[in-house]
Steps between C-alpha positions, in 0.01 A plus 500: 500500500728448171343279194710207417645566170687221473451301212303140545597202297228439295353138414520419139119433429199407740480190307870455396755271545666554898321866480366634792244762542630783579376684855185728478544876660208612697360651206512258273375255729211736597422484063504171477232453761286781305512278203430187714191674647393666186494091374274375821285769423455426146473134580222588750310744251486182223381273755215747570444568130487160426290370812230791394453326154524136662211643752255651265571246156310219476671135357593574158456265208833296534488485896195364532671190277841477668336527869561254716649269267823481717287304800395214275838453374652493840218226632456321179855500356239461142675685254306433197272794481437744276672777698826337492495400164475872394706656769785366772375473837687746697253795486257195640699446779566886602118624444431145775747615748220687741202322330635188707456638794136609459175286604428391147594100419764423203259345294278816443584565127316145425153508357248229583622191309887562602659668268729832546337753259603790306381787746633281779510827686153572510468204757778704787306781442154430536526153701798501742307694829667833425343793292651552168672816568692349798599149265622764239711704740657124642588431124667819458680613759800303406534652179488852670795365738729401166431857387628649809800244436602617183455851551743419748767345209399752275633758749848319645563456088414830393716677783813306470569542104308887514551631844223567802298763246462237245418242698224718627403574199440130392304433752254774497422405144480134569268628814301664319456303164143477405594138355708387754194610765226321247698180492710457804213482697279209304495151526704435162887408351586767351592718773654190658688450193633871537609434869733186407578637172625772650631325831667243280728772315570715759647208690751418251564847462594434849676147421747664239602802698516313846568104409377225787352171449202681684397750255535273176272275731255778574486565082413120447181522729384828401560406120310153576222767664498649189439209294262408706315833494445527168574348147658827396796429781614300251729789300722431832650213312659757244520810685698375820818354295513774306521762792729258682752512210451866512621576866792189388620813226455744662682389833762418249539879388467605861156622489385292741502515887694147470619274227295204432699215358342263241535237679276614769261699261429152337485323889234761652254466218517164417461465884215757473347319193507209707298571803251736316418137295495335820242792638277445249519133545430559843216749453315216327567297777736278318211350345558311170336438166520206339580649183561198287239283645239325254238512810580847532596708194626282234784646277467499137865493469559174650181354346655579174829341556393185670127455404551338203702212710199359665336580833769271701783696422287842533425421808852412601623815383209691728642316788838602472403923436208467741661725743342803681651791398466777805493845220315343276183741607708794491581415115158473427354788640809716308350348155123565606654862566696542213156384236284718677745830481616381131100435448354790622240691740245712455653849598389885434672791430378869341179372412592178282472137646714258411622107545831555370609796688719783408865521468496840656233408782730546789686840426137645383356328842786638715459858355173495629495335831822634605509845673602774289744610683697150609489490088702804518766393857532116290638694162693722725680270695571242227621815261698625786645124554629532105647797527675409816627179316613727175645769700665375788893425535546127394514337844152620603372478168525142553389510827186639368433303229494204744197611665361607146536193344375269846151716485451567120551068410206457723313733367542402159492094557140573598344764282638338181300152563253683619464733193543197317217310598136542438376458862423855565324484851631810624811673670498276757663297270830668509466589891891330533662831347345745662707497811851514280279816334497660855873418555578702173303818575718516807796541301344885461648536858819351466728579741320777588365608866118508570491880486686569208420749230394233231299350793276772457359407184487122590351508796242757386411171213491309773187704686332480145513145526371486839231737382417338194494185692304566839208709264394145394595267769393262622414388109831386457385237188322763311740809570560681136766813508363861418645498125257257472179623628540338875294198570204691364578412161713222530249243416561651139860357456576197764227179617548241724761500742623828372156622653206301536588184735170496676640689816238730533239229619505659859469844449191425225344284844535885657330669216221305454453518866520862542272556164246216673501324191361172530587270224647580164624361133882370546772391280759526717916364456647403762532152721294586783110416514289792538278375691705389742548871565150605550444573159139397367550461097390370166763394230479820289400351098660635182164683393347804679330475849319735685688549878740620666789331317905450616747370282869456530753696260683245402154379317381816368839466311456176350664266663447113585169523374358238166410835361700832577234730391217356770480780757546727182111585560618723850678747305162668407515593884705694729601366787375613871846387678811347467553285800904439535572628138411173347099388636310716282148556642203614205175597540283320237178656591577836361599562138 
């Protein structure tokens, strides 16, 4: 039988205006369900990864505080709490999801006279009829499902600006991200803040190449997810216009799949700005403030205008503002957020604690908890991106600094504030641009096949990672690369959720068990009770004891103690084991 050598009319662009994809041969089509498998499996091995950590970690300091928090929310509609004044109530509302469907009432985070505490957690865990491990996993598991999610995105974006190989390629480094695996499985905002941040972006991506009141809607609610994920969503406001003004040039030089007028550039995000205010609104359950009230927050500004007129006239004036406003909350919790990363936290880095933080905390942090070799695939594919947009014809060079410029912004728009600020709690902190660092290194297989010659080399940094990766797992929160020392010696350089979060509770349960050690001197961090895991214990004192003594890393360094040097006394002893990295476990007995 003869091949047909006629030639097919091609579409002008998957995503272009009247294009059509053009028809798949057999062998193409068989490639492109490679890829698609190559993705499931990927998928399926980070699911595993991460349900191995979720499995053998205990609650870590921050779960244990956000826990739960979702139920009384839902039943109480009582949003004046001291989680939600620090941090918008979405991640409440996800970690709840399977929680309300368990045995245990609503009202479990409330101590005896009422009131929802700090550790509100500590009440699902230990009170709600299920063991710990089991509330944990409940709390969790739809985190895990957003990561599957996005690895998804990650992959569809990747292979439609660099090809099947690259999209691959993303995803394998996203899959196997010691961060991303730490974080995206925790009861916490900032890897939902990476989901919508990312979501949000890559669905105007898809608003400007493809138009439709549907996908400029689809930005709005993801963008109000965003906001309502974290306080650091709020570099959307900036970074959205500006990209949208970006694909309005460039589809004026032809660059991109379709030309986006003004007028509808200015529509879709003002219609986008719109309902992400009105999802935030609505993720506080419309609930207003009365934010001029005398009986509820009086305003100096008014008092100083019309106090001096006598209380009649102040108290007409009161009347006529006393209005609930519905984001007042929201505006709040952004200034509490603001003073405390403008204020400070106690962070550590190379030995030194600090309150004001370093400048150069993140790039030092990332060079260590990053694997050596995605270092090496992010600097390739973003150099590789550069030289494509310097060499290339003009036409393409465009083309490709459209994709350069949608992923760098990002990038930038959160590691400047956050290099800026003084809140130094660790890399989790700029979570948001790690997936747009993942869509870069897969520029190093642009428009190249899976097996190509340069493949060699990348995919051969790819097993290193995997390597580098699976020799410490499941200790995701305390992984350290080799140029480093491993997480042997990374309690040297990086503390609290850098390292030590107090995961390690379970497997120290395990130890003393196996060692049939009774009872011994703790100083443990973390939000769990000990106890509550079978451990017997005495608070461990800042001057030397005789016993078999554990103490966490992230004290032995210093921090969030009255005095930093109080466990100084244990380095006169070696220790007998190092339970999880970070649960140091000392023999006192013996000099």
């Amino acid at each position: 039988m003869e091949r047909d050598v006629r030639p097919r009319r091609q579409g002008v662009n998957a995503e272009g205006k009247g294009g059509r994809m053009p028809r798949m041969g057999s062998g193409e089509s068989k490639r492109s369900g490679v890829y698609t498998l190559l993705s499931v499996i990927l998928l399926l091995l980070g699911m595993a990864l991460m349900m191995w950590a979720a499995r053998t970690q205990a609650g870590m300091y921050d779960e244990v505080t956000f826990l739960g928090v979702g139920r009384y929310l839902w039943h109480t509609g009582d949003f004046d709490i001291q989680h939600v004044r620090f941090h918008p109530p979405l991640m409440y509302y996800v970690n709840s999801l399977f929680l309300e469907l368990g045995p245990g009432r609503w009202d479990l985070g409330l101590d005896s006279q009422g009131h929802f505490t700090y550790f509100a957690g500590r009440g699902y865990l230990y009170r709600g009829g299920q063991s710990p491990d089991a509330v944990l996993l409940l709390a969790r598991y739809p985190f895990i499902l957003l990561f599957v999610l996005l690895g998804a995105i990650l992959f569809h974006w990747s292979r439609s600006v660099h090809g099947p190989a690259g999209g691959v390629l993303t995803l394998a480094l996203y899959v196997f991200s010691p961060t991303v695996l730490a974080h995206g499985g925790l009861v916490g905002n900032d890897f939902l803040l990476a989901f919508f941040f990312t979501g949000t972006l890559f669905a105007l991506w898809k608003a400007t190449r493809r138009g439709g009141f549907g996908w400029w809607l689809l930005v709005g609610l993801l963008w109000g997810g965003t906001l309502l994920s974290k306080a650091t969503g709020m570099v959307l406001w900036g970074v959205i216009p500006v990209l949208v003004g970006w694909a309005w040039w460039l589809g004026r030089k032809g660059a991109w799949p379709r030309p986006l007028t003004f007028r509808e550039g200015i529509g879709g995000t003002v219609l986008a700005g719109t309902v992400a205010v009105v999802t935030v609104m609505a993720g506080y359950g419309f609930h207003g403030v009365y934010a001029f009230s005398p009986l509820y927050r009086p305003h100096r500004g008014i008092d100083r205008v019309v106090g001096w007129m006598g209380p009649r006239v102040r108290t007409a004036v009161y009347r006529w503002v006393e209005r609930p406003v519905p984001g007042y909350r929201y505006v709040t919790m952004l200034f509490r957020q603001f003073g405390h990363v403008s204020g400070g936290h106690e962070a550590y880095l190379l030995g030194r604690r600090s309150t004001q933080g370093w400048w150069y905390f993140f790039p030092v942090v990332m060079s260590i908890k990053v694997p050596v070799p995605t270092l090496l695939l992010w600097a390739w594919g973003l150099g590789r991106s550069l030289w494509l947009g310097v060499r290339a014809g003009i036409s393409h060079r465009r083309r490709v600094w459209g994709w350069i410029v949608w992923w760098g912004l990002p990038v930038v728009a959160v590691c400047g504030p956050a290099m800026w600020g003084r809140a130094n709690m660790g890399i989790r902190l700029i979570l948001p641009v790690f997936p747009f660092l993942f869509l870069f290194a897969g520029g190093v297989l642009h428009g190249t096949e899976l097996r190509s010659r340069r493949s060699f080399v990348t995919w051969a940094l790819v097993a290193m990672t995997c390597v580098s990766v699976l020799r410490q797992a499941p200790h995701y929160v305390s992984y350290v690369n080799e140029l480093w020392g491993g997480a042997e010696a990374g309690w040297r350089y990086v503390g609290d959720s850098n390292y030590d979060w107090g995961q390690s509770l379970k497997e120290l349960q395990a130890f003393l068990r196996s060692q049939g050690i009774d009872e011994v001197y703790l100083a443990y961090f973390g939000g769990e009770l000990p106890e509550m895991r079978g451990i017997r214990y005495r608070p461990l004192p800042c001057h030397p004891v005789r016993g078999i003594v554990v103490v966490s890393t992230t004290y032995l360094q210093g921090l969030y103690l009255d005095d930093p040097r109080c466990y100084a006394w244990l380095k006169d002893f070696k220790p007998l084991a190092r339970v999880g990295y970070t649960l140091w476990v000392y023999d006192t007995r013996r000099p």
